[in-house]
C-alpha positions in Angstrom: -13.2 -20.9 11.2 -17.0 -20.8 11.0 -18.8 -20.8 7.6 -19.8 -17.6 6.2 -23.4 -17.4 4.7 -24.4 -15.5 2.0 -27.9 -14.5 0.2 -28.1 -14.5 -3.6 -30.3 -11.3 -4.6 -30.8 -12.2 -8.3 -34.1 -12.6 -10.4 -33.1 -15.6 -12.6 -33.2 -19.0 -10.5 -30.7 -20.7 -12.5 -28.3 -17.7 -11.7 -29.4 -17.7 -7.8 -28.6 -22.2 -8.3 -25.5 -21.6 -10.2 -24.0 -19.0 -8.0 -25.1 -20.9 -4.7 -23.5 -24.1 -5.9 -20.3 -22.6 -6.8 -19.8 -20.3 -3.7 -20.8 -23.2 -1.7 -18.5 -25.6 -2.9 -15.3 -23.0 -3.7 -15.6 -20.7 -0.9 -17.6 -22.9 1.9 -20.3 -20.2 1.7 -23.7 -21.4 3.1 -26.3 -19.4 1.6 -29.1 -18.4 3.5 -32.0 -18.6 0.9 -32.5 -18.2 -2.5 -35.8 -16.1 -2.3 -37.4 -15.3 -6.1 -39.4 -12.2 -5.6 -37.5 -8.8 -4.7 -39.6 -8.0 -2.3 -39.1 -11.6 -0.2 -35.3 -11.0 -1.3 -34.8 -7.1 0.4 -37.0 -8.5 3.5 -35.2 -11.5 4.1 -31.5 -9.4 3.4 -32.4 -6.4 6.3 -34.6 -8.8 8.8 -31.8 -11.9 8.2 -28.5 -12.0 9.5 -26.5 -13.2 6.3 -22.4 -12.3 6.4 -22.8 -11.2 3.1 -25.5 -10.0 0.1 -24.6 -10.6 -3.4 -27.2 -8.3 -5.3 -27.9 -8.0 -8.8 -28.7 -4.5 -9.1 -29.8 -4.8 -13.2 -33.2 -6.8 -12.7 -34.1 -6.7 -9.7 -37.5 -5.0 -10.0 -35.8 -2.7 -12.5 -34.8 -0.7 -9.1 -32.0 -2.3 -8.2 -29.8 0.7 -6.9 -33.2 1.8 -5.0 -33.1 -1.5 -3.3 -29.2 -1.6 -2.5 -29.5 1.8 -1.0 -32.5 0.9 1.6 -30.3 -2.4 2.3 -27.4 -0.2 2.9 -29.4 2.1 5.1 -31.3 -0.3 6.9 -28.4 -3.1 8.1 -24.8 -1.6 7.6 -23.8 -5.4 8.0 -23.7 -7.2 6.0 -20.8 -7.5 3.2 -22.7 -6.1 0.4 -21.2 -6.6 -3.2 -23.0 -5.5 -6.3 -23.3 -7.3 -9.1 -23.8 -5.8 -12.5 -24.2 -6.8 -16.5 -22.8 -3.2 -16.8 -20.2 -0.7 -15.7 -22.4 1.4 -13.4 -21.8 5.3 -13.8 -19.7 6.9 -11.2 -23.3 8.4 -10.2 -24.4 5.4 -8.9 -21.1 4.2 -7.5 -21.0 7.2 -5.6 -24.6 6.8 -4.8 -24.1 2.7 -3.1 -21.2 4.2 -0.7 -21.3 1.2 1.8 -20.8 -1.6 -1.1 -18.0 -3.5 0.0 -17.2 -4.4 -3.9 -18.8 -4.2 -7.8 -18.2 -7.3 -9.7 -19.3 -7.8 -13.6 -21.4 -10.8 -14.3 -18.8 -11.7 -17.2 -16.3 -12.8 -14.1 -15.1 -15.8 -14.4 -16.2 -17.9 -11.2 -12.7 -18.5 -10.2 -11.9 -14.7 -10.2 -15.5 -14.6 -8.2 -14.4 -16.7 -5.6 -11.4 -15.0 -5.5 -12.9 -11.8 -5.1 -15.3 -12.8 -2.4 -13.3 -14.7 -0.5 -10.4 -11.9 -0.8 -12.3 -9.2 0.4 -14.8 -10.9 3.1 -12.3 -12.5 4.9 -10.5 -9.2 5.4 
């Protein structure tokens, strides 16, 4: 089975570090980059070829559903999964159709792992 890579769309680097280490090491993720502005992130996540995005959609440049939905609309592929502080609206769940999954940042990492691995590998 070939390793899976994965890009980290989140503004705080220790997040992005955290999150990369963890998957890395619990799920055998490789991640692609760990690019800081949104702009280098959204590039990198339609002109790469990760497996999967994990994307913060509260702080990214404040537009974060914006920036899911030109992912979404640009490159089908990859696994997208949104990651949120908050319970997003059924608007805006409605509105991301194409997400493979919305996770809360209060997840434990185990149950992130989990999740990831759960769904991705299907």
């Amino acid at each position: 089975m070939s390793t899976k890579s994965i890009l980290i769309l989140d503004d705080h680097e220790t997040a992005r570090a955290a999150l990369a280490q963890v998957l890395g090491q619990r799920a055998g993720y490789s991640v692609c980059q760990l690019p800081a502005s949104s702009d280098l992130a959204l590039t990198n996540a339609i002109q790469g070829h990760p497996d999967a995005v994990l994307m913060d959609v509260d702080t990214i440049a404040g537009d974060g559903i914006e920036r899911c939905r030109r992912l979404l609309d640009a490159r089908p592929q990859p696994a997208v999964y949104v990651l949120t502080t908050q319970r997003l609206e059924r608007e805006a769940r409605k509105s991301l159709a194409g997400v493979r999954g919305f996770l809360l940042k209060d997840l434990d990492l185990d149950a992130l792992v989990q999740t990831l691995s759960a769904k991705h590998c299907n």
